[in-house]
C-alpha positions in Angstrom: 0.0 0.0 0.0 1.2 3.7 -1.0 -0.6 6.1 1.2 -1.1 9.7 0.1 0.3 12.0 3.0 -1.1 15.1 2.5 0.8 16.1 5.8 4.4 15.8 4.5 3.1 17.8 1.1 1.5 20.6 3.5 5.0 21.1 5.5 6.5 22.1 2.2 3.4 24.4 1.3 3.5 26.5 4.4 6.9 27.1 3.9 6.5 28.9 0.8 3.6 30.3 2.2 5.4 31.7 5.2 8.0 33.4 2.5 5.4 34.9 0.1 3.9 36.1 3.5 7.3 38.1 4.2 7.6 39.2 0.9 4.5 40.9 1.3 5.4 42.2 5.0 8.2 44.2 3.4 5.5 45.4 0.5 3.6 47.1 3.3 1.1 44.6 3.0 -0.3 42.4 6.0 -2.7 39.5 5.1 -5.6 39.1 7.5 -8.5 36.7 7.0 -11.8 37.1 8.7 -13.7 34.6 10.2 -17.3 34.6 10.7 -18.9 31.8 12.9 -22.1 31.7 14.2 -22.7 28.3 15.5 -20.7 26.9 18.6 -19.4 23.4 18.1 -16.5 21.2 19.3 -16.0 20.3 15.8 -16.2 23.7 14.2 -13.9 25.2 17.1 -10.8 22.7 15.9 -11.4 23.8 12.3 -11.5 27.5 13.0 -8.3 26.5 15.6 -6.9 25.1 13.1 -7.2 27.8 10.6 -5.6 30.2 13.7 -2.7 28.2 14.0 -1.6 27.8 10.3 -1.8 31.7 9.9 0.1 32.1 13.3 2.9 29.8 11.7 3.0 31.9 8.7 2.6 35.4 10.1 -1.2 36.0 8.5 -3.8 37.6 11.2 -7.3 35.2 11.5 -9.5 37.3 13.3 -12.4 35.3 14.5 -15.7 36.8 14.4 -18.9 35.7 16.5 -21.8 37.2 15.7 -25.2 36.1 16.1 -26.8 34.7 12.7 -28.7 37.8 12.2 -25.9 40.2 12.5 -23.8 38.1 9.9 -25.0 40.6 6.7 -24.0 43.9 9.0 -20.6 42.6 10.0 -19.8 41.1 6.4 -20.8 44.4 5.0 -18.2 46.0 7.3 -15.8 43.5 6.5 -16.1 44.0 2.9 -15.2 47.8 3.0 -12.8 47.3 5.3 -9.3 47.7 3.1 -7.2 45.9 5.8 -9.4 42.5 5.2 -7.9 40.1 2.7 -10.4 37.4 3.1 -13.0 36.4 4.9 -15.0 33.1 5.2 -18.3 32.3 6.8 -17.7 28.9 8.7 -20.6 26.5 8.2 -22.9 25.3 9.4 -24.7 28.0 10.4 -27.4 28.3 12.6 -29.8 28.2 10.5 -28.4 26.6 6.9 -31.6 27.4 5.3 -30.0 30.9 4.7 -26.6 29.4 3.5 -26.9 30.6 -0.3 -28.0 34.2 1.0 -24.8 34.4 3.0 -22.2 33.2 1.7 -22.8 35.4 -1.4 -22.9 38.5 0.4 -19.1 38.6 1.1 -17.3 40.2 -1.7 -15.9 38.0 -4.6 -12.6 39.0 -4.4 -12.5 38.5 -1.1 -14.3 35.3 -0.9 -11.0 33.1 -0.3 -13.8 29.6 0.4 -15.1 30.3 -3.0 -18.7 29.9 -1.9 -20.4 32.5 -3.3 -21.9 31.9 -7.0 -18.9 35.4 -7.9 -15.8 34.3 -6.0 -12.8 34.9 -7.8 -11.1 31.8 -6.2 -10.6 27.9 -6.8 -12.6 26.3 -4.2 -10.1 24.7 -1.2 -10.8 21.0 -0.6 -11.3 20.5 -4.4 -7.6 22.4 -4.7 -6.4 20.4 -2.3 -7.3 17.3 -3.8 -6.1 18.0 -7.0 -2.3 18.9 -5.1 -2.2 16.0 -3.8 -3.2 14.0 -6.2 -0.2 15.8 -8.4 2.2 15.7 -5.3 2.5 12.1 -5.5 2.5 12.7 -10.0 -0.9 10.5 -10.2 -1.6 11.9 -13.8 -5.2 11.5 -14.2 -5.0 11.6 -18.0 -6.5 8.5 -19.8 -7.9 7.5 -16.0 -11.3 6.3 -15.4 -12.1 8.8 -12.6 -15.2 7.9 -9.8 -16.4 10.9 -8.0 -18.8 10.2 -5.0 -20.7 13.0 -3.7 -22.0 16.1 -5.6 -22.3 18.2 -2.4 -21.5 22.1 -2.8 -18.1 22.3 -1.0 -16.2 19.8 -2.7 -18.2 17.3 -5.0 -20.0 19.6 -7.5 -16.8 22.4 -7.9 -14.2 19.2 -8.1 -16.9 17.6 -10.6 -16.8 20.9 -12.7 -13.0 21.8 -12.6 -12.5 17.5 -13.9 -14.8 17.9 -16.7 -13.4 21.4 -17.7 -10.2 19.5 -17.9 -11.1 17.0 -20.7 -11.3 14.2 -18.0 -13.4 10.8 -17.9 -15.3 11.3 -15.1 -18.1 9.8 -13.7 -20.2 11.0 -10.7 -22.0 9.2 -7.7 -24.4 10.6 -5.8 -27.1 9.0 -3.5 -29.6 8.6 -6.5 -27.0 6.2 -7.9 -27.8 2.9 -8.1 -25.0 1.5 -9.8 -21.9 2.6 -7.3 -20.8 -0.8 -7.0 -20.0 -1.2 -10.8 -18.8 2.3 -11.5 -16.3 1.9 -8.4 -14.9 -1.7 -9.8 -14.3 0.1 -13.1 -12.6 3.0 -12.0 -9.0 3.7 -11.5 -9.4 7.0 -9.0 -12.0 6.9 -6.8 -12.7 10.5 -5.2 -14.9 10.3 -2.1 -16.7 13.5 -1.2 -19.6 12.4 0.3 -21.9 12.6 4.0 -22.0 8.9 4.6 -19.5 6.9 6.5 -17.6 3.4 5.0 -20.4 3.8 1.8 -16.3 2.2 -0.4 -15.6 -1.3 0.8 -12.6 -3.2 -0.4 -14.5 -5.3 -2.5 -15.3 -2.5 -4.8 -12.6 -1.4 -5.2 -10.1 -2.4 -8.7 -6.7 -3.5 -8.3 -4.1 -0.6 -7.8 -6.5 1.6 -7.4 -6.1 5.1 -6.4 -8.1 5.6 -3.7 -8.7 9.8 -1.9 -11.3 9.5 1.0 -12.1 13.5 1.3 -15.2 12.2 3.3 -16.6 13.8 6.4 -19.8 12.4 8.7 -20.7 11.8 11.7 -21.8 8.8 13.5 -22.3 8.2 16.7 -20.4 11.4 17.7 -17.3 10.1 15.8 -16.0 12.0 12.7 -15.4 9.1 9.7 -14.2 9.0 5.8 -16.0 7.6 3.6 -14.1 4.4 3.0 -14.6 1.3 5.0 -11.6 0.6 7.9 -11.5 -3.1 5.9 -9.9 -1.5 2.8 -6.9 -0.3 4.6 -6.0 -4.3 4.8 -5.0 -4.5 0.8 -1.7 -3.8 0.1 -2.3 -3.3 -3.9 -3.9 0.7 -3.4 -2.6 3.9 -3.1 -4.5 5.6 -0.8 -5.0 9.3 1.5 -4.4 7.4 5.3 -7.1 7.5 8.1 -5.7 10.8 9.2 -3.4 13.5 7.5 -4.6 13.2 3.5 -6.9 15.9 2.4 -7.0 17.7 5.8 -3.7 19.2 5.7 -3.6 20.5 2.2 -7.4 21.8 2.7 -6.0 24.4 5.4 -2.8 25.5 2.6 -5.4 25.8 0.3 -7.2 28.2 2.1 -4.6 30.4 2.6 -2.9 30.5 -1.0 -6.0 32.3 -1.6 -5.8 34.7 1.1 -2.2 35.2 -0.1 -3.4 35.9 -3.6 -5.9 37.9 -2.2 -3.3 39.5 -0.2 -1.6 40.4 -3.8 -4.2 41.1 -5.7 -3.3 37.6 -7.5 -6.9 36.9 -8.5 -8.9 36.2 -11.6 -10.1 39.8 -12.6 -13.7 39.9 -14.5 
């Protein structure tokens, strides 16, 4: 077995990042993110701590915002004008996700460094992150059959796009499937982006596959991947380990867009 350690990859990241960061310092120009987060959750604390500590590491400010839900369009309007600002995410869930869309697309597009709004001027970060590690360890997915599971609206549906945009073969998954079995024993890369725990078992899987669990649910208070602890017995698969494969790399990715943001390094409409 060859696992994918986004980890190792992520070490080298944040050291570029943390010169492109100085760079900037001597420019006069001192990247700060914002983050807004209404809901208060042990699991939504260690991503937002995580977030802290990676721009600590590098020298970028994270301010961390808690506002109740409805004071989120005030502060992002303020957050928007404010010049100092580079980026600024709203951490989700929130409260109440029925107002997600309505959100998310009121921070300003060049300063949307998650790429949620329907205007943001950036590449999505898990789907980035995917796609550098995936290159990291020169998987070329030319000529690949590719399997992508999950078509939700953080990873699955702007990874499904950026694929196809790149002349891929690419097949999608999603829970009206009801062939997954057969379209995962044909496939050479199987992506896993989806909200249900151990749905890839070993037997599904094709020799020497390539295998990136980018996964995350919940089950009995437990966060799991997507593929089943069973397939981590064959030897024959590359695959992202338990812990420390997407993770890692989704945190860089999130702040090579505040850097660009930073720098005005984004795509201009």
């Amino acid at each position: 077995m060859k696992l994918l350690n986004g980890s190792e990859l992520a070490s080298y990241i944040k050291q570029r990042h943390a010169s492109q960061v100085r760079a900037l310092h001597h420019a006069k120009i001192y990247p700060k993110l914002a983050i807004v987060q209404v809901k208060d959750d042990p699991v939504i604390n260690t991503y937002v701590s995580l977030k802290q500590k990676y721009g600590k590491d590098i020298l970028v400010d994270v301010d961390v915002h808690k506002p109740t839900q409805a004071e989120v369009p005030a502060l992002l309007r303020t957050l928007n004008q404010d010049k100092n600002v580079h980026g600024i995410i709203v951490q989700l869930p929130l409260s109440d996700p029925t107002q997600t869309e309505e959100v998310v697309n009121l921070v300003d597009p060049s300063k949307d460094v998650d790429a949620l709004g329907a205007k943001s001027k950036f590449e999505p970060a898990t789907p980035m992150a995917i796609l550098w590690l995936l290159s990291g360890y020169n998987i070329d997915l030319k000529g690949k059959k590719i399997l992508l599971i999950g078509r939700g609206k953080l990873v699955g549906a702007p990874l499904e796009k950026i694929l196809k945009n790149s002349g891929l073969d690419v097949s999608v998954a999603d829970r009206q499937t009801k062939n997954l079995y057969e379209l995962a024993a044909q496939s050479d890369v199987i992506i896993a982006a989806a909200n249900q725990p151990g749905i890839l078992t070993a037997d599904m899987i094709k020799q020497d596959a390539v295998v990136v669990d980018a996964g995350v649910a919940s089950e009995d208070g437990k966060t799991l991947g997507n593929v089943s602890p069973e397939v981590y017995e064959r030897e024959d698969l590359t695959i992202t380990p338990v812990k420390g494969g997407v993770g890692p790399l989704t945190v860089c990715a999130l702040f090579e867009n505040v850097i660009r943001a930073a720098g005005g390094l984004y795509e201009k409409s």
